[in-house]
Backbone as XML, in Angstrom:
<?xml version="1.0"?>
<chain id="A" units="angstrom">
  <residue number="1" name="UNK">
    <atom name="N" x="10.915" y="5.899" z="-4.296"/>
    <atom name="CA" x="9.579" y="5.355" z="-4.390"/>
    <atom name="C" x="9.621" y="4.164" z="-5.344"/>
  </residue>
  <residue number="2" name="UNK">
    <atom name="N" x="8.537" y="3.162" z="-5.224"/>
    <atom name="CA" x="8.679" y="2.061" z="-5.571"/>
    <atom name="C" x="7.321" y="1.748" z="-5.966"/>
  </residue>
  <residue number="3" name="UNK">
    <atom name="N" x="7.130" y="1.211" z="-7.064"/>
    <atom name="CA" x="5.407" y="0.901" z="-7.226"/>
    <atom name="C" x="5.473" y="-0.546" z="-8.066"/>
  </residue>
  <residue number="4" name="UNK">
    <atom name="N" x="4.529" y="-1.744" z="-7.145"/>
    <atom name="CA" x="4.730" y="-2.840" z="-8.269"/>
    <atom name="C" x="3.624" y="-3.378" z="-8.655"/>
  </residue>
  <residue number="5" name="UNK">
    <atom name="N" x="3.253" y="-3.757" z="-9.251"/>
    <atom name="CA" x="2.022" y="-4.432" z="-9.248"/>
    <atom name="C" x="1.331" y="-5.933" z="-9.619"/>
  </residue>
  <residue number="6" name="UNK">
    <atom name="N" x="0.762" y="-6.722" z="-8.718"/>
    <atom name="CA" x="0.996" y="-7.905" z="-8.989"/>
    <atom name="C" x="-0.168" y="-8.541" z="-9.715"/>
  </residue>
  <residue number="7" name="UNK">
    <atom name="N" x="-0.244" y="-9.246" z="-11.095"/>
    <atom name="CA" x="-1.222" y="-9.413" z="-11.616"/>
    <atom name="C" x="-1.870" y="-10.866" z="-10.921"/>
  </residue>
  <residue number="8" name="UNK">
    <atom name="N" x="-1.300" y="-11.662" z="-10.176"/>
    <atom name="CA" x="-2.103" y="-12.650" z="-9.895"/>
    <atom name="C" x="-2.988" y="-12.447" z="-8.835"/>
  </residue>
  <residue number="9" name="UNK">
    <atom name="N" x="-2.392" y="-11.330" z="-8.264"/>
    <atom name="CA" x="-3.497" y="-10.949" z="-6.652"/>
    <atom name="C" x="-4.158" y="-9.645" z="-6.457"/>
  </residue>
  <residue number="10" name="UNK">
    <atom name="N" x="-4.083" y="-8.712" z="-8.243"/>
    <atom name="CA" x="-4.911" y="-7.873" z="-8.772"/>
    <atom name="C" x="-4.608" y="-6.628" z="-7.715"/>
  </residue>
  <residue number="11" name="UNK">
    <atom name="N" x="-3.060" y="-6.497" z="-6.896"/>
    <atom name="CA" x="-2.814" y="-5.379" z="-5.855"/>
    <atom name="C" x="-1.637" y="-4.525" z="-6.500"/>
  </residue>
  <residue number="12" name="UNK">
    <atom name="N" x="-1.801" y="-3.548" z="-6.020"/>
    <atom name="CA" x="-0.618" y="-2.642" z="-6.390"/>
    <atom name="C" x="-0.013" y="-2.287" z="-4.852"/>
  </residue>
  <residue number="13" name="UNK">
    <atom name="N" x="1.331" y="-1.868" z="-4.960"/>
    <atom name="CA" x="1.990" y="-1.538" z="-3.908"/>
    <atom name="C" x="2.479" y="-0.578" z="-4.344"/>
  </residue>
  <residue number="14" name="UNK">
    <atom name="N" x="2.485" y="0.590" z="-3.126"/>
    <atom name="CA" x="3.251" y="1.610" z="-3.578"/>
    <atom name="C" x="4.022" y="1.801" z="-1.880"/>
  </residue>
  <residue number="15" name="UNK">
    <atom name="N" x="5.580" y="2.203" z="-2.348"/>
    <atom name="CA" x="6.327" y="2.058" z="-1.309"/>
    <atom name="C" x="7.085" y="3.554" z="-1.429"/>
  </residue>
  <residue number="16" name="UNK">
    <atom name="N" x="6.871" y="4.117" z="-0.375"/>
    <atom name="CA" x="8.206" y="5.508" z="-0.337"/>
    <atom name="C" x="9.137" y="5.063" z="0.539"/>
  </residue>
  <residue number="17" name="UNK">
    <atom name="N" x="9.592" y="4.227" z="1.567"/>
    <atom name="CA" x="10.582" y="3.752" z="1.907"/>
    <atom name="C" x="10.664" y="2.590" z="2.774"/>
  </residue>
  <residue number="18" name="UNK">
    <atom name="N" x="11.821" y="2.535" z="2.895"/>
    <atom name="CA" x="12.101" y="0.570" z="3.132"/>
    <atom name="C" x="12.297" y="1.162" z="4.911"/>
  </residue>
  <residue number="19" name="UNK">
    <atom name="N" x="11.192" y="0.495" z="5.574"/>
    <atom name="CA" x="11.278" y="0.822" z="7.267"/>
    <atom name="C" x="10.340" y="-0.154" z="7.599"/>
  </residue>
  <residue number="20" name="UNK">
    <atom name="N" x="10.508" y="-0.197" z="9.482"/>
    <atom name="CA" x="9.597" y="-1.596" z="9.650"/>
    <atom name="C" x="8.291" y="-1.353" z="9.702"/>
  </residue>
  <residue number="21" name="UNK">
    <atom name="N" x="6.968" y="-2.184" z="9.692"/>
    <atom name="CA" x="5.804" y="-1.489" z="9.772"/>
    <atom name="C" x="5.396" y="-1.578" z="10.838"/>
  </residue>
  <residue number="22" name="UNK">
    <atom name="N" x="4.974" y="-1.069" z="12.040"/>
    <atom name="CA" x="4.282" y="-1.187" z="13.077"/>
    <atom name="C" x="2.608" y="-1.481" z="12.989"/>
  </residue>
  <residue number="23" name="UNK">
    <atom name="N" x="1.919" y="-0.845" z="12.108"/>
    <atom name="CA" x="0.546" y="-1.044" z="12.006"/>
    <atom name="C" x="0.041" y="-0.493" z="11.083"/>
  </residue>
  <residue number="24" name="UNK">
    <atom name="N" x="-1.167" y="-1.561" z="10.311"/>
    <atom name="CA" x="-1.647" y="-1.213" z="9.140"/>
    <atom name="C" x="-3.258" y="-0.802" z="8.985"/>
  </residue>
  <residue number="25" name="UNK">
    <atom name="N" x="-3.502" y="0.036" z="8.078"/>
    <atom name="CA" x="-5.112" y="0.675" z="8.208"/>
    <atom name="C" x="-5.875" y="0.982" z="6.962"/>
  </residue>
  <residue number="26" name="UNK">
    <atom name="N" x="-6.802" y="0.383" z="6.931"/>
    <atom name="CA" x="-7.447" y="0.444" z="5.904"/>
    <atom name="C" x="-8.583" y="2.233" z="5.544"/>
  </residue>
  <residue number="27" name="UNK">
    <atom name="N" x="-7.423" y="2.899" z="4.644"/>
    <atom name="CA" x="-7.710" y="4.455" z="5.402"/>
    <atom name="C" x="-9.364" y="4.983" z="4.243"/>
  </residue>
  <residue number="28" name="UNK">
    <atom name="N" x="-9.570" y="3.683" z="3.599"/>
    <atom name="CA" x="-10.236" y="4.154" z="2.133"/>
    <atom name="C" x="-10.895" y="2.164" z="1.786"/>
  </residue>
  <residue number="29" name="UNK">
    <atom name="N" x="-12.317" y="1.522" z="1.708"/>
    <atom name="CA" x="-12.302" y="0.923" z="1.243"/>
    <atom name="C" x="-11.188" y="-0.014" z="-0.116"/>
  </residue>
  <residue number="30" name="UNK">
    <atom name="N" x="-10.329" y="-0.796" z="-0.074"/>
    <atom name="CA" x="-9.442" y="-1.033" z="-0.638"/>
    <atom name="C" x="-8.002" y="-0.917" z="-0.533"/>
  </residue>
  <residue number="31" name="UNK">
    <atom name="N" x="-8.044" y="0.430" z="-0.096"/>
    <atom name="CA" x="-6.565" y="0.898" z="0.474"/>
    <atom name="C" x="-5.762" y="0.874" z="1.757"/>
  </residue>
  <residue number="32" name="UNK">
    <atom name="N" x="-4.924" y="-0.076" z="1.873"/>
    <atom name="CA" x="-4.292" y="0.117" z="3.237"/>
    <atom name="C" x="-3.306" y="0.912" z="2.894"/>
  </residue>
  <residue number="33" name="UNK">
    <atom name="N" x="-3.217" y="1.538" z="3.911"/>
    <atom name="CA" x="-1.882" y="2.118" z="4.261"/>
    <atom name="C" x="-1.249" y="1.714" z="5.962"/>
  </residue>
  <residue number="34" name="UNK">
    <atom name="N" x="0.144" y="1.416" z="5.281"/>
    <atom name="CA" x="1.123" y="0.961" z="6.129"/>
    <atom name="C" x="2.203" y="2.075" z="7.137"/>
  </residue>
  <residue number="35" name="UNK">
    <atom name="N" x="1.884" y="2.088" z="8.314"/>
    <atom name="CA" x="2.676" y="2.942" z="8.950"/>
    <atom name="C" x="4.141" y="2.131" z="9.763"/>
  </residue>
  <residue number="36" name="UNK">
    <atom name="N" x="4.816" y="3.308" z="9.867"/>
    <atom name="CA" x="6.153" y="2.814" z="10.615"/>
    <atom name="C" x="5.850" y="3.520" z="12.189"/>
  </residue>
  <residue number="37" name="UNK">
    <atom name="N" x="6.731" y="3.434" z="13.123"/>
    <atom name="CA" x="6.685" y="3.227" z="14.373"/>
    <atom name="C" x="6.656" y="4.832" z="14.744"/>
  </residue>
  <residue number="38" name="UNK">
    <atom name="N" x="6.894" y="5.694" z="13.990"/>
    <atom name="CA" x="6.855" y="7.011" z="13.828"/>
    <atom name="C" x="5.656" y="7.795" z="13.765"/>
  </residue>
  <residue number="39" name="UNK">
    <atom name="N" x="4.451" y="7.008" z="13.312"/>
    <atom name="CA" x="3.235" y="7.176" z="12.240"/>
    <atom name="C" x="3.084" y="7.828" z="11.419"/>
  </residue>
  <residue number="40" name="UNK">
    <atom name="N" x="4.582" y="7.745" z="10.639"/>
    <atom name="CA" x="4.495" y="8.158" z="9.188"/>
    <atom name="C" x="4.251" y="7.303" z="8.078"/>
  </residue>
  <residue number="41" name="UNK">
    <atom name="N" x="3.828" y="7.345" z="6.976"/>
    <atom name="CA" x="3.365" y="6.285" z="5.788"/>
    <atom name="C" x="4.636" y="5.624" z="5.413"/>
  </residue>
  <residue number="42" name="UNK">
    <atom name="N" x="4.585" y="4.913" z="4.739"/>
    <atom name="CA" x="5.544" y="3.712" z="4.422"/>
    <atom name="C" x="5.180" y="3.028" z="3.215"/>
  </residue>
  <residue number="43" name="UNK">
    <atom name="N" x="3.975" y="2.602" z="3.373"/>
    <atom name="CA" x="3.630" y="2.408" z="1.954"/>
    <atom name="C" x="2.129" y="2.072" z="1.753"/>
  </residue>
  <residue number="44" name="UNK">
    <atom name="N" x="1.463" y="1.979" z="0.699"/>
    <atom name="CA" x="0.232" y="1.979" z="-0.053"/>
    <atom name="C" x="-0.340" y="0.697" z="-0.253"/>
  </residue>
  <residue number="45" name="UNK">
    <atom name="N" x="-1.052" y="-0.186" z="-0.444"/>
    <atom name="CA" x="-1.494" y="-1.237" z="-0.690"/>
    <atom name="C" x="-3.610" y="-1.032" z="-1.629"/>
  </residue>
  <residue number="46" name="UNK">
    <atom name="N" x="-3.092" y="-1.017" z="-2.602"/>
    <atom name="CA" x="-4.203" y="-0.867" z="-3.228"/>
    <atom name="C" x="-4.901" y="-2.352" z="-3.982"/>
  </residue>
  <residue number="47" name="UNK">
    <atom name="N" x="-6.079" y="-2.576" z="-3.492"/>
    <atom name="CA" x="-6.626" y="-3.891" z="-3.729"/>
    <atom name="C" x="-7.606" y="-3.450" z="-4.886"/>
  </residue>
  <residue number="48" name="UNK">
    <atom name="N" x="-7.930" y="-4.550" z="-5.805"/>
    <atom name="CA" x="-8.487" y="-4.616" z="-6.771"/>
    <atom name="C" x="-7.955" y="-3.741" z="-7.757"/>
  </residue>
  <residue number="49" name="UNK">
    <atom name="N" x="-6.291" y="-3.430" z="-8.012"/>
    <atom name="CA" x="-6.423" y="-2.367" z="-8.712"/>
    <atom name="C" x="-6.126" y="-2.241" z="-9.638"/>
  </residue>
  <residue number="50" name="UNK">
    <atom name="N" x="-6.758" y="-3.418" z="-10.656"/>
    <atom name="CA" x="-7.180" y="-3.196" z="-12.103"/>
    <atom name="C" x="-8.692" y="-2.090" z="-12.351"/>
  </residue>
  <residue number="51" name="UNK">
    <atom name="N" x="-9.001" y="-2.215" z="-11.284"/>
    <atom name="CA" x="-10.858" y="-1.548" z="-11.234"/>
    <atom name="C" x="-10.795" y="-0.440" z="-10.458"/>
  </residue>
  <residue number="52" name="UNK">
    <atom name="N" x="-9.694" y="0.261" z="-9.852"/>
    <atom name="CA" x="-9.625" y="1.430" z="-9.440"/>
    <atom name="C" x="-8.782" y="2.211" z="-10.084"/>
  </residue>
  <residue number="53" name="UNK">
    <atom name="N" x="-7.449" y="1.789" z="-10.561"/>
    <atom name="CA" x="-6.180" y="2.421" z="-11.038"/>
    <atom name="C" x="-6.593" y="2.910" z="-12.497"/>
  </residue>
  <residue number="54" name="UNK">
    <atom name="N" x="-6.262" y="3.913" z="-13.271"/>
    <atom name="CA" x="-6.492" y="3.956" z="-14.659"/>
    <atom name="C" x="-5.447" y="4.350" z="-15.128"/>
  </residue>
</chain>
């Protein structure tokens, strides 16, 4: 697992593994989540998340 977070575009990423993404969904105001061709998760994409994350 992998988590980074980028302060200029206020997102966090969270990654459980390196695979291709087939399609992405916004499962939660803010939150995408990224699926692989399987439709298992892949990784997290959390927006604004100085104002959600604590």
């Amino acid at each position: 697992m992998k988590i980074v977070y980028d302060k200029e575009t206020d997102t966090m990423t969270i990654t459980f593994r390196d695979e291709r993404i087939r399609e992405s969904d916004e499962v939660r105001p803010g939150v995408i989540a990224d699926f692989d061709y399987e439709g298992k998760i892949v990784r997290f994409e959390i927006l604004s998340a100085s104002q959600v994350v604590t």
